[in-house]
Backbone as a chain_set.jsonl record, in Angstrom:
{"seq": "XXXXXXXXXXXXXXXXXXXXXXXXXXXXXXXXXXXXXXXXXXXXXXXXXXXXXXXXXX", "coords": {"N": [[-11.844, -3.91, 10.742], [-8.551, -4.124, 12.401], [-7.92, -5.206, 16.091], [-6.633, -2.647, 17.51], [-4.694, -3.037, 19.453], [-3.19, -4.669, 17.737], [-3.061, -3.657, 14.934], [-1.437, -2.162, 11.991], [0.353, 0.646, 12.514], [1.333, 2.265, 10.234], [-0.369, 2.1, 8.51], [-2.91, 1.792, 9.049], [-4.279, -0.562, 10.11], [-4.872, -1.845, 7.193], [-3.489, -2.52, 5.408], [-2.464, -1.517, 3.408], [-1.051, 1.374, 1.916], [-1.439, 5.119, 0.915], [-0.971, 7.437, -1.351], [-0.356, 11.104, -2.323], [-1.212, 11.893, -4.607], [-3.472, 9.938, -4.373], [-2.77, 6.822, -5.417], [-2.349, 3.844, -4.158], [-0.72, 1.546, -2.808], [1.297, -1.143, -1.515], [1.689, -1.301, 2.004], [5.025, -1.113, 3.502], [5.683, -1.572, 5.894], [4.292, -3.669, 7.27], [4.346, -5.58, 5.29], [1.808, -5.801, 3.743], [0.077, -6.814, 5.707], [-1.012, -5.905, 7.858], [-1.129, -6.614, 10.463], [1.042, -5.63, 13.171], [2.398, -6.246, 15.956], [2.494, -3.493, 18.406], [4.629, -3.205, 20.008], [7.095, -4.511, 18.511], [9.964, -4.371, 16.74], [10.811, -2.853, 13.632], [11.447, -4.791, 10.661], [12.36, -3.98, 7.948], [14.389, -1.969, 7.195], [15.553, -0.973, 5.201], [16.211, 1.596, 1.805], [13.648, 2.311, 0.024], [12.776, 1.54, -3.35], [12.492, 3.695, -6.003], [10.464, 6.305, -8.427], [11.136, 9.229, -10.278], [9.523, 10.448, -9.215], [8.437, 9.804, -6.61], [7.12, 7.825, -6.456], [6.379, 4.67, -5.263], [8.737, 1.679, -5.844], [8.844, -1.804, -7.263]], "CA": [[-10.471, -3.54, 11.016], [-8.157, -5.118, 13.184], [-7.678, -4.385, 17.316], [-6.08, -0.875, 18.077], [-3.399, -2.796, 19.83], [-2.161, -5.147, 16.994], [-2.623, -2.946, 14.08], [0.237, -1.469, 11.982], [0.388, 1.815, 12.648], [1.514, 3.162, 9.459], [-1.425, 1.454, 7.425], [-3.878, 1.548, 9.753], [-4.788, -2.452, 9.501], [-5.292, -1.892, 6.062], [-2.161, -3.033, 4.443], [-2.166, -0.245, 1.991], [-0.773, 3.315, 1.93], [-1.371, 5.948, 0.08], [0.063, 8.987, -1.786], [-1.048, 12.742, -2.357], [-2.081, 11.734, -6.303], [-4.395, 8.223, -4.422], [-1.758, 5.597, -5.937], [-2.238, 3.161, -3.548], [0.709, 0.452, -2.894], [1.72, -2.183, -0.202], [2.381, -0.905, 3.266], [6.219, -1.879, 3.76], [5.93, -1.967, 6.989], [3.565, -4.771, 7.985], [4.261, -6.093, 4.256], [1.068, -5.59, 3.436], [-0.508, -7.994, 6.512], [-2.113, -4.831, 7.872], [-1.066, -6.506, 11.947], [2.028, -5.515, 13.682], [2.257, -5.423, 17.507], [3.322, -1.912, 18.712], [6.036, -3.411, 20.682], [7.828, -5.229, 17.164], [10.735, -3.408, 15.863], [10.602, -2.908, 12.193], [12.64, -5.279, 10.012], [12.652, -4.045, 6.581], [14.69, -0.388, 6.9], [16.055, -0.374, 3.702], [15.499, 2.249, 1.483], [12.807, 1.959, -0.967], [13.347, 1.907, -4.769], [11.453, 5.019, -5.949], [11.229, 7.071, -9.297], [11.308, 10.728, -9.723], [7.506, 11.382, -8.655], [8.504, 9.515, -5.388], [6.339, 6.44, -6.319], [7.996, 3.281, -4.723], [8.414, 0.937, -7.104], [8.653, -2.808, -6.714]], "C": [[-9.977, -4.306, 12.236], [-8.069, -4.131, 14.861], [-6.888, -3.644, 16.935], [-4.78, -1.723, 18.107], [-2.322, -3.807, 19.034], [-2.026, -4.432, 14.985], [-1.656, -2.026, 13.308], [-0.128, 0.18, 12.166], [0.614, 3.084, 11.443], [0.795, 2.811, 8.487], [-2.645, 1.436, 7.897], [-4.907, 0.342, 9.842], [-5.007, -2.556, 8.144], [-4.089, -2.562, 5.358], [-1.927, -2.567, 2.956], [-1.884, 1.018, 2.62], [-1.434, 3.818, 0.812], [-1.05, 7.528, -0.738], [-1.044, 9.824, -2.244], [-1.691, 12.384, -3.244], [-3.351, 10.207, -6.24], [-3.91, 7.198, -5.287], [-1.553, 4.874, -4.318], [-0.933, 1.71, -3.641], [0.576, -0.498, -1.029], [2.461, -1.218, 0.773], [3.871, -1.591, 3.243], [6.607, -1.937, 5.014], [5.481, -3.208, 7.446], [3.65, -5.546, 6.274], [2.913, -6.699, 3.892], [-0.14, -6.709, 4.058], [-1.758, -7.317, 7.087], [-1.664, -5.096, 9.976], [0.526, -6.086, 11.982], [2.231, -5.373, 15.083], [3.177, -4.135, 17.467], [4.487, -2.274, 19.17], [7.453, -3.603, 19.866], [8.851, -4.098, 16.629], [10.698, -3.852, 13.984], [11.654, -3.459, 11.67], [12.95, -5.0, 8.795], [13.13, -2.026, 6.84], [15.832, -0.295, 6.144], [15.436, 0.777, 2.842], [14.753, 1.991, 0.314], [13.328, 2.535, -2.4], [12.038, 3.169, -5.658], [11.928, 6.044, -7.421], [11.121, 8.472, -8.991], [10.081, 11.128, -9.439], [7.339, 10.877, -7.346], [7.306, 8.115, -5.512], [7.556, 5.264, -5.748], [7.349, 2.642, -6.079], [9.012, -0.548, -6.955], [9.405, -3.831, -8.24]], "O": [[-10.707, -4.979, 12.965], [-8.12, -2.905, 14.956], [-6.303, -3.922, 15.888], [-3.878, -1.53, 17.292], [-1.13, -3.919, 19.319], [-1.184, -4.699, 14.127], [-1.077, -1.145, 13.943], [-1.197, 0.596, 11.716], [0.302, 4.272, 11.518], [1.218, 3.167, 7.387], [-3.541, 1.047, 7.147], [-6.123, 0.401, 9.656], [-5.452, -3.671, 7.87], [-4.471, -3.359, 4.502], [-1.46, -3.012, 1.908], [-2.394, 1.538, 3.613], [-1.918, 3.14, -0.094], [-0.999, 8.61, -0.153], [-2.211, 9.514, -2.485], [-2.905, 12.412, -3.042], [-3.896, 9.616, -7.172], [-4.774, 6.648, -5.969], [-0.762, 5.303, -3.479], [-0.516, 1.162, -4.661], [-0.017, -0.373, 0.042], [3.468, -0.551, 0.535], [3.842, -2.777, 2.914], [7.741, -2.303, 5.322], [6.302, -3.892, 8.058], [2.647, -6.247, 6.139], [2.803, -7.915, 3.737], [-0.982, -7.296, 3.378], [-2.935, -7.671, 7.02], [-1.802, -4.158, 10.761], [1.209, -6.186, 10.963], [2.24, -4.203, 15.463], [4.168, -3.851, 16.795], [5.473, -1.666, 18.752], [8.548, -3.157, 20.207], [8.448, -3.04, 16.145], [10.583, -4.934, 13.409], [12.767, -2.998, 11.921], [13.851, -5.691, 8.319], [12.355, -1.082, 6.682], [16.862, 0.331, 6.394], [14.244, 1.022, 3.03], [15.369, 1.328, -0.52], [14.005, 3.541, -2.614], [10.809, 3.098, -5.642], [13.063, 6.463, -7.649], [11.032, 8.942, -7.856], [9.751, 12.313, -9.481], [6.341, 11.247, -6.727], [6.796, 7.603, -4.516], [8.773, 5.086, -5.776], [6.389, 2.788, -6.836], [10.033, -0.418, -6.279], [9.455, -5.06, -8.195]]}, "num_chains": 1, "name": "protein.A"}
């Protein structure tokens, strides 16, 4: 895993999430790089395209 202090935070260096049912998908934060410095403001805050079970969908 990557250092503490450039890891994304909402992927945990991994560059995957994952949901309640384990459907794994691309972090959209670090677009699926897994680094982000903490300092970096987030550039993608659009909202995600998503069906009715709350999967994103791509």
């Amino acid at each position: 895993m990557a250092s503490r202090e450039k890891a994304c935070l909402a992927c945990d260096g991994r560059g995957l999430l994952m949901d309640d049912e384990e459907w794994q998908y691309t972090c959209k934060i670090c677009n699926g790089d897994g680094f982000m410095p903490q300092h970096a403001s987030v550039a993608n805050r659009q909202l995600a395209n998503m069906d009715e079970t709350n999967r994103i969908l791509d």
